[in-house]
C-alpha positions in Angstrom: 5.8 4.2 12.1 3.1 1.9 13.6 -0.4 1.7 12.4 -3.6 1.9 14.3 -3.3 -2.0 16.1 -5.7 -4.6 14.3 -5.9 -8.1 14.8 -4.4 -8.5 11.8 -1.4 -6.6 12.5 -1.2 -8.6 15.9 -1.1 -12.1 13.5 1.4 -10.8 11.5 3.7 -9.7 14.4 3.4 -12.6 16.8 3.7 -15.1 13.5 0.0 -16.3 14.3 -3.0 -16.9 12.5 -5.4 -14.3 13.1 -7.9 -17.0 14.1 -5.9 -17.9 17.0 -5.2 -14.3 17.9 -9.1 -13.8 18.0 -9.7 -16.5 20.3 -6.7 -15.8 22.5 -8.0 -12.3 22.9 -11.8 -13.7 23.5 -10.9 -16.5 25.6 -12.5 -19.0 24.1 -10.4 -22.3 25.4 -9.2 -23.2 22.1 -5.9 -21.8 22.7 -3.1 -22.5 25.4 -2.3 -20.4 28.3 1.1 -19.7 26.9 -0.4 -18.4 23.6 -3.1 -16.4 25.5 -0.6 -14.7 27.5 1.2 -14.0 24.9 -1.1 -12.6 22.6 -3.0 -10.4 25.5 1.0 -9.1 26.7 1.3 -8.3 23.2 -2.2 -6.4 22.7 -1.5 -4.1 25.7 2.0 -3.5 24.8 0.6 -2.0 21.2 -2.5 -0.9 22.5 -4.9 -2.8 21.0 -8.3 -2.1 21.6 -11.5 -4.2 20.6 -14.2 -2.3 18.4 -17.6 -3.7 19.7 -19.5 -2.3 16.3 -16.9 -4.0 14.3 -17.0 -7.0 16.6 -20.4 -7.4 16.6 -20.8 -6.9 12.4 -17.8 -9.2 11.8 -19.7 -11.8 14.6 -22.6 -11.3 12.3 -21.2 -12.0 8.9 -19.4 -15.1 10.4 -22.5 -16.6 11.6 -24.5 -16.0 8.6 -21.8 -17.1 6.4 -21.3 -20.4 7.5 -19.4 -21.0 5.0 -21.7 -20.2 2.4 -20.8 -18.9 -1.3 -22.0 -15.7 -1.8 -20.7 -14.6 -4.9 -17.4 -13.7 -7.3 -15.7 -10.4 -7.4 -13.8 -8.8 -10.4 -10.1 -7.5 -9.9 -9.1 -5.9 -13.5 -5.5 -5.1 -14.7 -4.8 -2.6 -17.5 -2.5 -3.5 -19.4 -0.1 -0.7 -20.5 2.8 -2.1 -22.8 4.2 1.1 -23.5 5.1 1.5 -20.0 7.3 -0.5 -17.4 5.6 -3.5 -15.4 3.9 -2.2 -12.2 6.6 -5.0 -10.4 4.9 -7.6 -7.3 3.1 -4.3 -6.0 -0.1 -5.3 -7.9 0.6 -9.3 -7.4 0.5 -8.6 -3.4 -2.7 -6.2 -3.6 -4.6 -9.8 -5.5 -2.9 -12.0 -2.9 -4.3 -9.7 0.0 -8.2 -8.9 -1.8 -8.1 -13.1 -2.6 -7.3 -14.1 1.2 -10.0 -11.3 2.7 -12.4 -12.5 0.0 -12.3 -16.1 0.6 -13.1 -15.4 4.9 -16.4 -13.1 3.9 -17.3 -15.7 1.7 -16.4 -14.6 -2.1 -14.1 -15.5 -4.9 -11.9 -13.7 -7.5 -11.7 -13.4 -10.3 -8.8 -11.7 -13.0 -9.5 -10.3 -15.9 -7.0 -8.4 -18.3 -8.1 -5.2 -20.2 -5.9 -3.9 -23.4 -3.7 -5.6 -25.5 -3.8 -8.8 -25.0 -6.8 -9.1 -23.4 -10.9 -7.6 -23.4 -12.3 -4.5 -24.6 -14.3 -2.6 -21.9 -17.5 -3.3 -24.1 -16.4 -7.4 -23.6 -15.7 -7.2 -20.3 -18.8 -5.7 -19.7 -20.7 -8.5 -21.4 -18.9 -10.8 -19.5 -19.2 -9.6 -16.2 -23.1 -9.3 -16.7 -23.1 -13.0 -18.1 -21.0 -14.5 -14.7 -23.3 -12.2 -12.4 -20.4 -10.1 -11.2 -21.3 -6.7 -9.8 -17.9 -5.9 -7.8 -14.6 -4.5 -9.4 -11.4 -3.9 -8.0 -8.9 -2.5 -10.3 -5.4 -2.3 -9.9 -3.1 0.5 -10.6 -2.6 2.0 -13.7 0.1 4.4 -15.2 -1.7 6.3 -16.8 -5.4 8.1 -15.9 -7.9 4.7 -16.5 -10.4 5.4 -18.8 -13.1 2.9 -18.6 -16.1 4.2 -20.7 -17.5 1.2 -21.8 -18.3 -0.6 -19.1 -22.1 0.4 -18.0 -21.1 1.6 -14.1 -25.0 1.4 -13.0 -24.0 -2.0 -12.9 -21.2 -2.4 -10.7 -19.9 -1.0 -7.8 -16.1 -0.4 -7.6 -12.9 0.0 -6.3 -9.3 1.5 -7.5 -6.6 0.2 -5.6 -4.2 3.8 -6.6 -4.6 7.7 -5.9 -6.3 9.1 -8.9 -9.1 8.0 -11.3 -11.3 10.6 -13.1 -12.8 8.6 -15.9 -14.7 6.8 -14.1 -14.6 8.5 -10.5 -14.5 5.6 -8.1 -13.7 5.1 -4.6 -10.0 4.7 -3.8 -8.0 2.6 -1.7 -4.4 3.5 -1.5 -1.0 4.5 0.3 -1.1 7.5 2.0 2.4 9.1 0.5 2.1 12.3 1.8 1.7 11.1 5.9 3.9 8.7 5.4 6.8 10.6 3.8 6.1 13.2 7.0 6.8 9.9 9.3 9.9 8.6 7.3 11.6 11.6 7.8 10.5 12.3 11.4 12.6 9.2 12.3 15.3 10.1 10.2 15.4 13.3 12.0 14.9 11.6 15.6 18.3 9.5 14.3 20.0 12.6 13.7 19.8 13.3 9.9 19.8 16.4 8.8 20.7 16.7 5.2 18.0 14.1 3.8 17.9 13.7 -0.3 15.1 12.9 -2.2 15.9 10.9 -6.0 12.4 10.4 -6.9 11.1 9.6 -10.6 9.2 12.8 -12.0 6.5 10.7 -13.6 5.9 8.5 -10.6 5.1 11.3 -8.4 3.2 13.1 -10.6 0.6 10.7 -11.0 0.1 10.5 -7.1 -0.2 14.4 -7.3 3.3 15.5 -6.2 2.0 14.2 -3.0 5.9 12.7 -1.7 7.7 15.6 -3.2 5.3 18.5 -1.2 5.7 16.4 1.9 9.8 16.2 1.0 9.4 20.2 0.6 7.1 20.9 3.8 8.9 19.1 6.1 12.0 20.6 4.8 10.9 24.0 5.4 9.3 23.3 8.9 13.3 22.5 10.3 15.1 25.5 10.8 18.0 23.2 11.8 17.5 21.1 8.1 20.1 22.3 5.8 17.9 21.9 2.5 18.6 19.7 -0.2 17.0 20.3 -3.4 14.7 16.7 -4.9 16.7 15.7 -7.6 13.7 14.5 -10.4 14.3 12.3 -13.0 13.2 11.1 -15.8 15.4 7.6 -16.0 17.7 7.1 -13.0 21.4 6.8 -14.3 24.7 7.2 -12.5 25.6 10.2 -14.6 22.5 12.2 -13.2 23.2 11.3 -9.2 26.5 11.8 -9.1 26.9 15.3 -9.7 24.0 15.9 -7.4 25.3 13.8 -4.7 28.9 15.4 -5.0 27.2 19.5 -4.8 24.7 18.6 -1.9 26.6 16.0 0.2 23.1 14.6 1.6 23.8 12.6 4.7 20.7 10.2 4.0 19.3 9.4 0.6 15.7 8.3 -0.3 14.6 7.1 -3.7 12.5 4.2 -5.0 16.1 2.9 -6.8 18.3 0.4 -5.3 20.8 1.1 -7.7 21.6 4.2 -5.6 22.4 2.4 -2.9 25.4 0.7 -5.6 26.5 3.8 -6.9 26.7 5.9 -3.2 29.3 3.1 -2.1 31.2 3.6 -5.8 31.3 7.1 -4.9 33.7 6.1 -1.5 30.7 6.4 0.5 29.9 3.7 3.3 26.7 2.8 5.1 25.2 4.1 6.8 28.5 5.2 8.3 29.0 8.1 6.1 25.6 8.9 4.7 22.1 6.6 5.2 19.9 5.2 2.5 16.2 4.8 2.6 13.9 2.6 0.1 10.3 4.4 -0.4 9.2 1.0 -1.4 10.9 -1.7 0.3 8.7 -4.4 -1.8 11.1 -6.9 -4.1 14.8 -5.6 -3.3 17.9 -7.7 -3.9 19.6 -6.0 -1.0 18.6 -6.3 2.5 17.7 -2.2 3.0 15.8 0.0 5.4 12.4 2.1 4.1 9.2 1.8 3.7 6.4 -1.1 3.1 3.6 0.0 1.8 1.5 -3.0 2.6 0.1 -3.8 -1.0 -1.9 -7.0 0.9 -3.2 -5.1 3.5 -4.6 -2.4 0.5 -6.0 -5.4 -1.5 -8.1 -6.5 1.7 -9.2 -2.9 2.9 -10.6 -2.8 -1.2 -12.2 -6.2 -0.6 -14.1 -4.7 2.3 -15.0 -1.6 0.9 -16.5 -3.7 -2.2 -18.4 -6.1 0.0 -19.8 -3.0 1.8 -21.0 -1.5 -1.1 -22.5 -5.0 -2.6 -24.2 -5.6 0.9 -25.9 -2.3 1.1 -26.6 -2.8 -2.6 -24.8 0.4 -3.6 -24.3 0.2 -7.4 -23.0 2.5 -9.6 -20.7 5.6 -9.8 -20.7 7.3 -6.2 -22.0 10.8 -5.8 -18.7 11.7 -3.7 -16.0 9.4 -4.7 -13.8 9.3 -1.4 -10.3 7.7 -0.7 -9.0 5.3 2.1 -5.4 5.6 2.8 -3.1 3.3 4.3 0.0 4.2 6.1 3.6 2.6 5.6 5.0 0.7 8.0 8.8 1.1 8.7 11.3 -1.7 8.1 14.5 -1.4 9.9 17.4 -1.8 7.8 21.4 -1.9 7.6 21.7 1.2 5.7 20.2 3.4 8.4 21.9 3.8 11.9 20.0 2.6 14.4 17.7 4.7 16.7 
C-alpha cells in the first residue's frame, strides 16, 4: 500500500539520511555518483515528484534557522490507570514529533496529566511560566477532557481520531482507507473468506471506522463469502474458537498475536491453510504480516501542523477543527502467501 513518495519515505527505503537524499536529488556535489544514481533510479521508480511551494518554504525555514532556537513545544500524555498501557504506539509518535522538531529548530518537552502527574489548572501555569504556546497530545482511551487549561493560549494538536472537549485539530491513522487497502491485497492474493477479531472498545473510539470498512468492502464482493467481525470485549481462546470452527475464514485480521498461537493449536498452518494479518504490526514477538501505522511519521506531520499554527500565530481553539490522516504502509510477512 504505498504512500504518496516523500523524501522521507525515499531515506527510509534506501537506508539514507534524508539529508543525503536531498542533495542527491538537487545535485549539489556533496554526494557520490553511485549514491546519486541511486537515489534519482529510486525517485523515478516510486515516482517521486519535487513540490516547488514546499521546496521553496522548507529552503526558507532552513536559511532563516541557521540553527537558531526558536522555542519548546508541549507533548502531553493522559494518564489513564484504569485502562491498559497505550503500548510503544505513543513512545514512536514522541520519537518522530522530537526528531521533526529538532530540524525546524524546537524542542520538547513531556508533561504527564492525571494521577501521578499535573492538574490541567498546573499545567497551565506552567506552560505560561516556560513560554510554551504548542501542545501535542497523545492518545487517550477515553474522550480527553481538558477544561482547565485556558486554549486562547495555545495552539494544539491530538495525535488520535476524536477529541470534543476541547475540539482540536487531529493527526491520525486513516483506519477506514487503510482497512479498504489491506483487504484489496488480500483479495488480489486470492482471499476470499477474510475474518475480522477486532476489540469492541478499540473500534469504537475510532468511530467504528475499521469495522464499516470490514463491512463495505464485504458487501462490494459478490464473490466474498461473508464472515461476520467477531467483537470482543477481552480476546480469549474460548471466544475464537467457536467462531473460527463455524466460519472457517481463510485469512484472519485482528490487533492480537495470540491468534496467530491459537489458529496453529487449532491444526491450522500458515499461511498454508488460512493467512493472518496484524492491524498493527508495531512491537510483535513474532515476525507477522499487517499493517504499520507509522506512529513516527504521525508525530512529525503533528510537529508541522503545530509549527504552522505558531508561525502564523494561530492560537486558540480552531473555528473548524480538521483532521490529517495517514495511511498504513504494508509489511510483508510469513503468515500471508505471497503476491
Amino acid at each position: 500500500m504505498p504512500l504518496r513518495p516523500t523524501i522521507r519515505l525515499l531515506a527510509e527505503e534506501l537506508r539514507l539520511s534524508i539529508s543525503t537524499v536531498s542533495d542527491a536529488l538537487k545535485g549539489t556535489g556533496r554526494v557520490g555518483e553511485t549514491t546519486v544514481r541511486r537515489v534519482r533510479d529510486a525517485a523515478r521508480r516510486m515516482n517521486y515528484r519535487v513540490n516547488p511551494l514546499t521546496a521553496a518554504m522548507m529552503a526558507d525555514i532552513r536559511r532563516s534557522r541557521a540553527d537558531t532556537f526558536r522555542g519548546v513545544l508541549a507533548v502531553v500524555e493522559i494518564n489513564e490507570p484504569e485502562r491498559a498501557p497505550h503500548g510503544p504506539f505513543p513512545r514512536q509518535i514522541v520519537a518522530g514529533a522530537h526528531e521533526r522538531a529538532a530540524e525546524l529548530g524546537f524542542e520538547i518537552a513531556e508533561f504527564l496529566l492525571g494521577k501521578g502527574g499535573l492538574t490541567p489548572q498546573r499545567l497551565d501555569s506552567v506552560l505560561q511560566s516556560r513560554g510554551i504556546r504548542g501542545i501535542l497530545l497523545l492518545p487517550a482511551w477515553n474522550l480527553p477532557r481538558l477544561a482547565g487549561l485556558d486554549w486562547s493560549r495555545y495552539a494544539a494538536v491530538y495525535t488520535d481520531s476524536l477529541i470534543e472537549e476541547p475540539a482540536l485539530h487531529r493527526v491520525c491513522p486513516d483506519h477506514y482507507r487503510s482497512m479498504m487497502q489491506l483487504l484489496q491485497l488480500l483479495y488480489d492474493r486470492g482471499y476470499r473468506r477474510p475474518g475480522l477479531v477486532l476489540d469492541r472498545g478499540r473500534d469504537e473510539r475510532i468511530q467504528l471506522r475499521r469495522s464499516a470498512a470490514f463491512c463495505a468492502f464485504l458487501g462490494s464482493r459478490p464473490d466474498v463469502r461473508p464472515v461476520p467481525v467477531s467483537f470482543v470485549d477481552e480476546y480469549r481462546f474460548e471466544h475464537f474458537r467457536p467462531w473460527f470452527r463455524r466460519h472457517r475464514p481463510d485469512v484472519v485480521l485482528s490487533h492480537d498475536e495470540n491468534i496467530l498461537d491459537w489458529m496453529e493449536r487449532l491444526g491450522v498452518t500458515v499461511p498454508e491453510k488460512a493467512g493472518f494479518a496484524l492491524l498493527n504490526t508495531l512491537g510483535q514477538r513474532r515476525r507477522c504480516a499487517g499493517l504499520e501505522l507509522q506512529p513516527k511519521q504521525l508525530g512529525a506531520r503533528a510537529v508541522e501542523l503545530l509549527v504552522g499554527q505558531l508561525f502564523q500565530n494561530q492560537v486558540g481553539l480552531p473555528t473548524w477543527p480538521t483532521s490529517t490522516m495517514l495511511d498504513a504502509r504494508w509489511v510483508e510477512g510469513p503468515t500471508v502467501r505471497m503476491a
